[in-house]
C-alpha positions in Angstrom: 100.6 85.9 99.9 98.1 83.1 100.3 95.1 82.8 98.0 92.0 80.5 98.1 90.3 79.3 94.8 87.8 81.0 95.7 89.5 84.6 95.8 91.6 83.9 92.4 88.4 83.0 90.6 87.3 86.3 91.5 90.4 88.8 90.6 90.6 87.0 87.4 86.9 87.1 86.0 88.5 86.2 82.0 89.1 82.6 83.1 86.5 79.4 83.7 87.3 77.5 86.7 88.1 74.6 85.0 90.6 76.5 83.1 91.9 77.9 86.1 92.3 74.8 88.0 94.2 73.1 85.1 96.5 76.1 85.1 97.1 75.7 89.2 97.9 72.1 89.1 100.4 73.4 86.1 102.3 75.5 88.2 102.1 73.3 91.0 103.7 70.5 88.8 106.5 73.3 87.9 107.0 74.2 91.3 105.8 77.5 91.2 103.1 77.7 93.8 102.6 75.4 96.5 99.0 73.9 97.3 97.8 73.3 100.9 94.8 71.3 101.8 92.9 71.0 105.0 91.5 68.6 105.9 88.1 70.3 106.8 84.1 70.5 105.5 83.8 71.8 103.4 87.6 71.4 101.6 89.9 74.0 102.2 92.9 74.6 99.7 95.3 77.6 99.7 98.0 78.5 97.0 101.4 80.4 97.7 104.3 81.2 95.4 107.2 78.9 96.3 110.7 80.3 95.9 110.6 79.6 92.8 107.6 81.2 92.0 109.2 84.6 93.9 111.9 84.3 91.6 109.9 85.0 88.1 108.4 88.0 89.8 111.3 90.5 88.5 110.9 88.9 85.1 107.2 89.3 85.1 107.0 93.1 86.1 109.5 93.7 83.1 107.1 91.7 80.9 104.1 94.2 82.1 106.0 97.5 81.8 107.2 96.4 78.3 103.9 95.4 77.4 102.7 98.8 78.6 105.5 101.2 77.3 103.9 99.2 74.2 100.9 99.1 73.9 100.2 102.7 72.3 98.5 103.0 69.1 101.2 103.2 65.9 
């Protein structure tokens, strides 16, 4: 879906927002999410997954059910 700076600096609470903004205009440069601004006071951007972007999905779900399967203590 779409997601304002705003909301993503709140789901993930482990990252600054500068660190966060470097990593958007990351993805945007790899064509993973798209960035829309309006034009508006005060600025409005949204992010969205591009195709590309819905295409890693698969791969990171495997990632997290590996990591989870695990992650149990040895």
């Amino acid at each position: 879906g779409i997601n304002r700076f705003g909301n993503l600096t709140r789901q993930i609470t482990s990252i600054s927002k500068n660190m966060l903004t470097k990593q958007l205009r990351q993805l945007e440069r790899d064509k993973i999410i798209n960035r829309k601004i309006y034009a508006e006071i005060p600025p409005r951007v949204e992010y969205s997954l591009t195709k590309k972007g819905d295409s890693i999905i698969p791969i990171l779900e495997c990632l997290k059910r590996w990591g989870m399967d695990n992650n149990k203590p040895l």
